[in-house]
N, C-alpha and C positions, 0 to 999 in steps of 0.2 A: 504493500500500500504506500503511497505518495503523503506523505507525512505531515507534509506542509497545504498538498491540495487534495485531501485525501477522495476528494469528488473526480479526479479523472477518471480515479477506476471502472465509473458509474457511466461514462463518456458510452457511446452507444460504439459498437465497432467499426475502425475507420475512422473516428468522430476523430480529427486531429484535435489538440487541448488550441490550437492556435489559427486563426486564420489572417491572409494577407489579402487586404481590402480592394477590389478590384478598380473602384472608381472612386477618385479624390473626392469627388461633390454626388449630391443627390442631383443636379442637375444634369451631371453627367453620366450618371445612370441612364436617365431617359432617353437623354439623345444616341446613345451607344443601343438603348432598344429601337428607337424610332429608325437609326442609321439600317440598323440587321433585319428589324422584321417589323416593317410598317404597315405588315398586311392584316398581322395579328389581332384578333380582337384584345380591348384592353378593358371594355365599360361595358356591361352590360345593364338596361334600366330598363327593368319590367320586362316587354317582350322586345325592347330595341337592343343594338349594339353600336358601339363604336369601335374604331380601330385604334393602334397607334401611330398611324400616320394623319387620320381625320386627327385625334387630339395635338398632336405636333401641331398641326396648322392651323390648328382655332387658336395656341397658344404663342405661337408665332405673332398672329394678328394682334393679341390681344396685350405682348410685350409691348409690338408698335403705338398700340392705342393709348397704353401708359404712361411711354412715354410721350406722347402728344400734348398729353394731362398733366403734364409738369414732373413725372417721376422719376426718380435720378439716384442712381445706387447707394442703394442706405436706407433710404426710404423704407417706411410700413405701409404696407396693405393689408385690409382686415377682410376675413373673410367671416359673412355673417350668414352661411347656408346651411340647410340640411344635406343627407345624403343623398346629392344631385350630383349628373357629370358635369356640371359647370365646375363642381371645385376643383377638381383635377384641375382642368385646364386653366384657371385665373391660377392654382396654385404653381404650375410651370408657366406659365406665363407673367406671371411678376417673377420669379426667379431669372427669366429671362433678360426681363427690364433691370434687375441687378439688387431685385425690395426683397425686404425680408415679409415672411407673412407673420400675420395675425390670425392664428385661427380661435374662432369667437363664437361660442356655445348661443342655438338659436333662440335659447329659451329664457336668456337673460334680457331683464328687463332695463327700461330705460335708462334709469341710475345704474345699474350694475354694466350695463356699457360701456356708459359714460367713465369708468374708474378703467377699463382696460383699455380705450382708445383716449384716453389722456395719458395715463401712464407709458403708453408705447408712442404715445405723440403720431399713431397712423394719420397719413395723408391722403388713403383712399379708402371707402370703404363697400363693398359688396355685399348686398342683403338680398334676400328674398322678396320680394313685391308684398307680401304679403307683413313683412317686417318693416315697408318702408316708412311708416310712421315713426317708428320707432328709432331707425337708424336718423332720420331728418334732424327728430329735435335733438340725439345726441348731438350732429353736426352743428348746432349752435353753440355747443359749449367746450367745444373739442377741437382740434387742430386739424377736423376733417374738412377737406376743400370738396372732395369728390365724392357723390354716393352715385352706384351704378347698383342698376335693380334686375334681378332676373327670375323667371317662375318654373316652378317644379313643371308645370305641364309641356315644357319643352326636353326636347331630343327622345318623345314616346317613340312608342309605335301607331297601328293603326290606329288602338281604341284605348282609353282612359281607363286605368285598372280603378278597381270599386274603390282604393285609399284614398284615391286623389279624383273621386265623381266632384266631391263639394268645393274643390278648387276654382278659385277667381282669376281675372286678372288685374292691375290695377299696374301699369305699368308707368316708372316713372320719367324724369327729367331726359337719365339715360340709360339706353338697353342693353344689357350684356351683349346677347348676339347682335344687334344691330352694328355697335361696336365692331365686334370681332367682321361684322359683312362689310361693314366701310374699310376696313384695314385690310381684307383678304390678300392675302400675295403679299402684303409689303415684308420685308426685314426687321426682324427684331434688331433692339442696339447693340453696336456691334462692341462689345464687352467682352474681360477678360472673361477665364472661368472662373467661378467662385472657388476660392480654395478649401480643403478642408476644416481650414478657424474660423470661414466665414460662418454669420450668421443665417441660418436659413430659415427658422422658424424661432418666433416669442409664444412661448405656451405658456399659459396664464394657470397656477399652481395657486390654491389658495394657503398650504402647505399645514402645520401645527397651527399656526397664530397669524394673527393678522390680516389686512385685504392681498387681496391676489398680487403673483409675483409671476415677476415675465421670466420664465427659463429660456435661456439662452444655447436652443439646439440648434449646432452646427452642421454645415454639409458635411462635417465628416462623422459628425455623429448618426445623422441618417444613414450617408452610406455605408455602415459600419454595422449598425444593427439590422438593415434592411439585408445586407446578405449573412447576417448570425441567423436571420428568421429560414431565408430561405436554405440554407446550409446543415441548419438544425435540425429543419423538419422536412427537409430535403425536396422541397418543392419545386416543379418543372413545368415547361409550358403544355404539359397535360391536365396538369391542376388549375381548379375553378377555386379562386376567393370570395368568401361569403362578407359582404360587410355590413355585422351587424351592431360591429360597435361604431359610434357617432366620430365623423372625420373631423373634426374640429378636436377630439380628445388623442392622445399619445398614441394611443393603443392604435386606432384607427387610421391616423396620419404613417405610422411605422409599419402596423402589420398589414394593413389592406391597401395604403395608398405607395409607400416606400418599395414595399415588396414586389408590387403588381408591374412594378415600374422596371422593377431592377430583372423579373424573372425574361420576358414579361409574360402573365397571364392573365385572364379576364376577370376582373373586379366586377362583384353582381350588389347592384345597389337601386334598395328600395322606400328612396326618400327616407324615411322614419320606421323605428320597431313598431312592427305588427305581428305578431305571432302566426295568425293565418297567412300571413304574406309573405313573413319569412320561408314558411313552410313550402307554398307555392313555389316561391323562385330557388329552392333548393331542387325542388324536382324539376323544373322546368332548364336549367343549368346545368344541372349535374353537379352542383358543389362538393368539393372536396375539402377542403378547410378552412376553418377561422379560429378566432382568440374573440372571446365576448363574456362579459361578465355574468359569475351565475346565475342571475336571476331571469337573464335571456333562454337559459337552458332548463329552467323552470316553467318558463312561462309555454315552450315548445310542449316540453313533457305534457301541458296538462290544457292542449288546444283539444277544441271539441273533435277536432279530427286527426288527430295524432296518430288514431291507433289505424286508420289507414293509409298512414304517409307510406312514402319508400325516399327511404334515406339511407339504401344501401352506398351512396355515394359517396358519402359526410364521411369521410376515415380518419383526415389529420385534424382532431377536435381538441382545442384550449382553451384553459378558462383563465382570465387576470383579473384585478383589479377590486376582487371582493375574496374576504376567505370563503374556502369549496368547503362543505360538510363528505364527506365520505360517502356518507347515505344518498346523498342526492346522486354522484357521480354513480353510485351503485345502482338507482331506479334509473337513470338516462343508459347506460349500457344495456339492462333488464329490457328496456323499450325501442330503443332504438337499432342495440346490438353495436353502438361505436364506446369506445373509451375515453372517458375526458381528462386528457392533460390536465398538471396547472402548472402555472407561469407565474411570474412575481417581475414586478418592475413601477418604478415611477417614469412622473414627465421628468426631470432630471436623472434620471438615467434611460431618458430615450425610448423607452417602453424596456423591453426584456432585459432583467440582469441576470434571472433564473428561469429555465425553463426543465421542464419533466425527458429525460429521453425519450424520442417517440419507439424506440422495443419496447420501454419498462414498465411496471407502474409503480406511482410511487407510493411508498410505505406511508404508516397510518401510525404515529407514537402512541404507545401504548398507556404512554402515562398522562398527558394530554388529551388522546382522541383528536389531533390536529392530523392532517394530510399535509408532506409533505408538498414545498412550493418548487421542487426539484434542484437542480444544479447548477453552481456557476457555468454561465458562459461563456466562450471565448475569451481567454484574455482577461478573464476579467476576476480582480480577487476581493472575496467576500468574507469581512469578519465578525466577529459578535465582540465587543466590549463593554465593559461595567461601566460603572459611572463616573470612575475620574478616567475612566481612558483606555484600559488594563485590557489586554487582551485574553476574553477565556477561552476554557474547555472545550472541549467536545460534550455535550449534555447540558451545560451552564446556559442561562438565560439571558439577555442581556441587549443591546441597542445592535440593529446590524449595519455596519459600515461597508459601503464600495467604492474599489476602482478600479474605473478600465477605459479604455478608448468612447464607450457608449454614457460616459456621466459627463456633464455639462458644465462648462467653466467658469459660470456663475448664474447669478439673475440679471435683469436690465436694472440699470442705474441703481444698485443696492449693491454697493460694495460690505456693506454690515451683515448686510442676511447671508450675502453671499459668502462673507468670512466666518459665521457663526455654523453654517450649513454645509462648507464645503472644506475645512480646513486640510489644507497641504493637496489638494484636488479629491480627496476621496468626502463619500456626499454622508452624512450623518444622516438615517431614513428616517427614524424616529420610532420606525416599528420595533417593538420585543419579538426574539426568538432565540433560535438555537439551532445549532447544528447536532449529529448527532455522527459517532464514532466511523462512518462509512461514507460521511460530506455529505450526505440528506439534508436540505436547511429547510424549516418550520418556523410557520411567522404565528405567535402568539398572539398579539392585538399592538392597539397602537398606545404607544403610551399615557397619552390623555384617555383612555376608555380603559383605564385601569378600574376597577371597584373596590375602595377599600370600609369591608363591611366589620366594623368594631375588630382592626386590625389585621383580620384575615384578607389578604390578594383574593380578587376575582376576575379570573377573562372573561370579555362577554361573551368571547365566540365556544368558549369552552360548555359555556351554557347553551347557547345556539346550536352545536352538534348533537347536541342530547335531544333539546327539544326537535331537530329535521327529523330522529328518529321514530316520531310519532306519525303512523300515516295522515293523521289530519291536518298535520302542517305542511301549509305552501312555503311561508318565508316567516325570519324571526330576527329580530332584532333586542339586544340587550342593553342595558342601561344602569347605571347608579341612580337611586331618588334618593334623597331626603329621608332619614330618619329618626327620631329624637333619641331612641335604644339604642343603637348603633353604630348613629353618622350615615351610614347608608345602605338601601339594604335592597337587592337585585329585582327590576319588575323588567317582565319582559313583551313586548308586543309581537304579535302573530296574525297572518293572512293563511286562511283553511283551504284547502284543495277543494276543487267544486264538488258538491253531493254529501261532504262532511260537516257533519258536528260534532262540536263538544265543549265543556264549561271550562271557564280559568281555572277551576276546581280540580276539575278530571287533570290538567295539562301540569299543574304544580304537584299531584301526586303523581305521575309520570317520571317528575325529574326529581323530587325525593327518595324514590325508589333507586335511583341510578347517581345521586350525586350524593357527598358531604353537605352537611346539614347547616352550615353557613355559606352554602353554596348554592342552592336551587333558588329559583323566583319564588318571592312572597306575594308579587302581583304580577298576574298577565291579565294584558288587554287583549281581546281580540278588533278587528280591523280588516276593512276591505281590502284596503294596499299599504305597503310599506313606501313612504317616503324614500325616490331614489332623485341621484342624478343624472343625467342624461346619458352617463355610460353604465348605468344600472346600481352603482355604488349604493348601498342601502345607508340616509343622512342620518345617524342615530343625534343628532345634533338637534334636527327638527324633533325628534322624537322627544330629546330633552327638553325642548322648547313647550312643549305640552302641560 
C-alpha cells in the first residue's frame, strides 16, 4: 500500500494516479473539437439537435456582437438562463470576445442579483425574456450597460414539448439570435488564447458565512477537471450527457458543459428538472451519464411512470453535491438496475476533487453509516486536519483540506477570504470527515450543522440515513432547535413517498430503535417538499428559519 496516498490502490486498472492536461484553456478544448469533428452532435433540446460546428458559428457571431457592444478582455458577462442551448454558445462566445462569464442562478431575485452583478462589476448581461424585468431594474443599479434577452422556445423542434406549452414571449431591446443573424460570418477578435491562469469563469459561492463570493475558475482549471471527468469515467463520443444538474452551478458548467466540449459528445438539455421529462429524454437519447444531486434520483425513482421506463442506457451514474444515504443508492439500483456513484467536490475546486471508481463500489463505514464520497483524483492531494492544523489518522475526524491543479487561486477582489480559505493554495472545505485505513474519504456534515445536544456531537446526516431507511420517507432533513434541557435537541423534517403514511410518532420510534438515545429526533415535521437549491442541495438553513 502507498503510505502517503494510500487511495491509489483503489485507482480503477490502468487508472494512471496522474494525468497530463491536453488543452491549456477550456476555450481551447472547443475549438480543437469544433477543428476535428464539426459534424458531431453537441446539444440536444427536447427533440432538436445541434452540432458543433452550428454552435462554433452562433458563437463566433456572437464574440463579434460583443465586441460591437463595447467588450474588451477582462470584461464580465453574466449569464442569467436556464438549461437552454443559448448558454453554450454566449458561454464560448464571450470567451471568444476574451470576458470572463458570470454564471447566475435563474431563480434569484432582484436584490440577490443585484449583489452578484455588482460585485463582479459584469458589463453584459443575458436573461431569459421571461427574466427580463428582473435583469432591467438590476441594470439600474449595476454596472450593466447591456441586457440581451432570449426564450427557451427557440432552437425546438417541430412541436412545443408539454414543459414549455405555457411559455410566452416578450422579447426585449435586444435579441440573442437576432444578434448572432446580424453578425453571421463575421470574425471573432482576433485574440490571444487564454492561458491557463486566465480567468474563465466567476462562480458565485455563498460558502460558510457571508454574501456570495466570486471563485475564481481558471481555463486551466476547466480544462483540467473536464478531462479528470472524462478520463475517470472514461467517457467517448458514444456517450450521451444527461444534464440534469443547473449550468449556471459547478457541477453542470464542469460535468455536462466542460466535458461535452472536450469529449465531444451530445449534451441533452431540458430547460428545467422535471422528472417526467427527464425521464422522457433519457429514453428518447439514449443517455449514458451524469452527476446530479440526490434528490434528482429521488424524484426519478418515485415518477408515476418509472416502473415502465427503460433506462437500460443510464450506466455511468453520479451523484454530488448533497450527502447519498446508502439506502437510496440501494432502491435506485433495485429499480433501475444502474449503480450510483458518489462524487465530492466544491465550486473552488472546480466540481470533482473525489470521485467513486467506476468498477467499484464504495464502502459504507460501519461506525457512521456514511457512504463513502470515493477517491482523490488526479493529482490531486487530500487531507483531514484538526483544528490548529495537525495532520490526522486514518479513522480521525476532522476538517478536509485540498490541492491540486482543479482548486482555485482565490475569490474576486477578497484577498481576506481568499487568505482565510485558501492558505498556501490548498482550499480549507469546511466539511468534517475522514479517511479510512484503504484512502476511502467520508464527509460527515459540515461544520456549522454540527448538533451539540447537552454536550453530546450530532451529525445531521447521521440521522438522515436512518430515517431514508424507512420506506415512507422520500427526503429528510436535520437540524438543531432550541432547547431549555439541553441547549438543543434534534427535530427532523420529512417528505413521504407517494401512497404512504405515517405519524412523527411512528418515525421517532423508528430511529430510537436504531440510534443512541441523545441521538434520535424528538421532533419530526412532516412536509410536502424539502427546501432545495437549484442544484437540489437540500437549504437546512430555510428549515432553521422556521
Amino acid at each position: 500500500m502507498n503510505s502517503d496516498r494510500p487511495w491509489l490502490d483503489l485507482y480503477d486498472p490502468g487508472t494512471p494516479a496522474s494525468i497530463e492536461v491536453e488543452h491549456r484553456s477550456a476555450l481551447a478544448m472547443f475549438r480543437a473539437a469544433a477543428t476535428t469533428h464539426p459534424d458531431r452532435p453537441l446539444l440536444h433540446y427536447f427533440t432538436a439537435t445541434r452540432t458543433v460546428g452550428q454552435v462554433d458559428a452562433d458563437s463566433d457571431a456572437l464574440a463579434a456582437a460583443f465586441a460591437t457592444l463595447g467588450v474588451v478582455p477582462g470584461d464580465r458577462v453574466a449569464i442569467f438562463l436556464q438549461n437552454v442551448p443559448q448558454w453554450v454558445a454566449v458561454l464560448v462566445g464571450a470567451w471568444k470576445a476574451g470576458a470572463v462569464v458570470v454564471p447566475v442562478n435563474p431563480m434569484l431575485r432582484e436584490r440577490e442579483l443585484e449583489v452578484i452583478l455588482t460585485d463582479s462589476g459584469a458589463t453584459v448581461l443575458v436573461a431569459l425574456e421571461a427574466l427580463r424585468p428582473v435583469a432591467e431594474a438590476a441594470r439600474q443599479r449595476t454596472a450593466v450597460r447591456t441586457v440581451i434577452t432570449t426564450s427557451e422556445l427557440e432552437y425546438l423542434g417541430a412541436e412545443v414539448p408539454p414543459l414549455l406549452a405555457g411559455s410566452g414571449r416578450d422579447r426585449g431591446e435586444l435579441d440573442l439570435l437576432t444578434l448572432i443573424e446580424e453578425h453571421r460570418g463575421a470574425a471573432p477578435p482576433d485574440l490571444p488564447e487564454p492561458g491557463p491562469c486566465d480567468i474563465a469563469l466567476l462562480t458565485y459561492t455563498s460558502g460558510t458565512t457571508g454574501p456570495p463570493k466570486g471563485a475564481t475558475n481558471t481555463h486551466g482549471n476547466l480544462a483540467f477537471t473536464a478531462q479528470t471527468v472524462r478520463d475517470w469515467i472514461r467517457l467517448g463520443p458514444d456517450d450521451v450527457c444527461l444534464g440534469v444538474a443547473p449550468l449556471f452551478h459547478i457541477t453542470g458548467l464542469v460535468a455536462h458543459i466542460a466535458v461535452s466540449l472536450l469529449v465531444p459528445m451530445p449534451l441533452v438539455l431540458g430547460y428545467r428538472f422535471d422528472a417526467g421529462t427527464i425521464l422522457d429524454l433519457i429514453e428518447r437519447w439514449h443517455a449514458t451519464f451524469t452527476v446530479g444531486a440526490i434528490p434528482v434520483f429521488i424524484a426519478l425513482m418515485n415518477h408515476e411512470t418509472a416502473g415502465s421506463r427503460d433506462l437500460s442506457s443510464f450506466t455511468k451514474v453520479f451523484s454530488g453535491g448533497a450527502p447519498v444515504a446508502p439506502t437510496v443508492v440501494e432502491a435506485f439500483e433495485k429499480q433501475f438496475g444502474t449503480y450510483i456513484h458518489n462524487a465530492y467536490g466544491l465550486t473552488e475546486t472546480t466540481s470533482p476533487s473525489h470521485l467513486g471508481p467506476l468498477t467499484r463500489r464504495a464502502p459504507v463505514d460501519p461506525g457512521s453509516g456514511a457512504l463513502s464520497v470515493g477517491v482523490p483524483v488526479f493529482d490531486t492531494i487530500a487531507r483531514i486536519v484538526g483544528e490548529s492544523g495537525e495532520e490526522l489518522q486514518p479513522g480521525e475526524v476532522g476538517e478536509i483540506v485540498i490541492g491540486g491543479p482543479q482548486v482555485v487561486p482565490g475569490y474576486w477582489d477578497k484577498p481576506e477570504e481568499t487568505a482565510n480559505a485558501l492558505p498556501g493554495g490548498e482550499l480549507r472545505t469546511g466539511d468534517v470527515g475522514f479517511m479510512d485505513p484503504e484512502g476511502w474519504f467520508y464527509i460527515v456534515d459540515r461544520k456549522k450543522d454540527q448538533i451539540n445536544a447537552g454536550g453530546f456531537k450530532i451529525w445531521p446526516r447521521e440521522v438522515e440515513d436512518v430515517l431514508y431507511e424507512h420506506d415512507a420517507v422520500r427526503e429528510a432533513a436535520v437540524i438543531g432547535v432550541p432547547d431549555d434541557y439541553r441547549g438543543e435537541t434534534v427535530k427532523a423534517f420529512v417528505s413521504l413517498r407517494p401512497g404512504h403514511g405515517i405519524t412523527p410518532e411512528e418515525l421517532i420510534a423508528h430511529c430510537r430503535e436504531r440510534m443512541a438515545a441523545y441521538k434520535y429526533p424528538r421532533q419530526v415535521e412532516v412536509i410536502d417538499e424539502l427546501p432545495k437549491t437549484a442544484s437540489g442541495k437540500i437549504l437546512r438553513r430555510e428549515l432553521r428559519s422556521r
